[in-house]
C-alpha positions in Angstrom: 4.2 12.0 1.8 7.3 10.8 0.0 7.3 10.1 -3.2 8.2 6.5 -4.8 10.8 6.3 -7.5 8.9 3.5 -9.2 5.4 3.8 -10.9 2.6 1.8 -10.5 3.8 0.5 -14.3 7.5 -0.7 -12.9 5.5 -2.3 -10.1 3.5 -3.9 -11.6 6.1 -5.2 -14.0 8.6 -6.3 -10.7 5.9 -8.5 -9.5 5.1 -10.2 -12.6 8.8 -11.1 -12.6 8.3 -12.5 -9.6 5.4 -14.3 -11.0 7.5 -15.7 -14.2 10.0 -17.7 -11.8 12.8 -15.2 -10.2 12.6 -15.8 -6.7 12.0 -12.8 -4.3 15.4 -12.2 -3.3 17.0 -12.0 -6.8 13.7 -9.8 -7.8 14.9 -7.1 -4.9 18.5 -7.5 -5.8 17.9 -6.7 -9.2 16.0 -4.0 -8.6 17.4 -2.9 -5.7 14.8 -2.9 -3.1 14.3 -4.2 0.0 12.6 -7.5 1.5 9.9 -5.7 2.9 8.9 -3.6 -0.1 8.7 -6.5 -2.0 6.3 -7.7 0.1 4.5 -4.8 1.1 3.8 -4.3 -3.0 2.7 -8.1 -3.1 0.3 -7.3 -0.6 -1.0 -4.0 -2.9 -0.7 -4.9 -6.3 -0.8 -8.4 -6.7 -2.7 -9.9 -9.3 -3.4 -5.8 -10.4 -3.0 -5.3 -14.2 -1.7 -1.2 -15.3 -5.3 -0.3 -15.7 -6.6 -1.8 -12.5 -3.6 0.5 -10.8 -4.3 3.4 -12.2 -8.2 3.1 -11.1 -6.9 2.1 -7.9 -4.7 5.2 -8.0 -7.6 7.3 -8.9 -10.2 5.7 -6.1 -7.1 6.5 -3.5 -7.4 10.1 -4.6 -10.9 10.8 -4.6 -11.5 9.3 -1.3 -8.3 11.5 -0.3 -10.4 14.6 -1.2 -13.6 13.2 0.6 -12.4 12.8 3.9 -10.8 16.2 3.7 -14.1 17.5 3.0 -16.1 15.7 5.4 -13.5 16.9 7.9 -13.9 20.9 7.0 -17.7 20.1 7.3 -17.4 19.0 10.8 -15.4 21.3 11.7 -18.0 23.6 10.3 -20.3 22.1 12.6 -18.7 21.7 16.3 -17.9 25.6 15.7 -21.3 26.6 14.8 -22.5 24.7 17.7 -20.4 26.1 20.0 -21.4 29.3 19.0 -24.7 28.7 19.1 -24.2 27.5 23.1 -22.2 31.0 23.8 -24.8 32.7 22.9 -27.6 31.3 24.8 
């Protein structure tokens, strides 16, 4: 997964730039990102504060970890079973 060269923090900051009167296109210019990211951040972290982010951040990665696991666990499962049907 690539990487973003902004934080949650500068995110967070952009859009409440945004918020304080600059108009979208001279937010991106400024910053020097694209339409669509803009909006696409809008969509994510509007009305966030830093703390909400990071929690949000957090949440993201823990339920990361849980699919993974429930995935291995399956896995587990449709091998043992077809094991189990080899055998008998």
């Amino acid at each position: 997964m690539k990487r973003s060269r902004f934080t949650e923090e500068q995110i967070i900051r952009i859009l409440k730039e945004h918020q304080a009167g600059l108009s979208a296109a001279d937010t991106c210019r400024k910053h020097g990102i694209s339409d669509a990211t803009f909006y696409k951040w809008r969509s994510k972290y509007g009305g966030l504060e830093v703390s909400d982010a990071r929690k949000l951040k957090g949440l993201e990665d823990e339920n990361r970890k849980l699919k993974k696991l429930l995935a291995e666990s399956m896995m587990d499962n449709a091998t043992l079973k077809e094991m189990l049907t080899k055998n008998f």
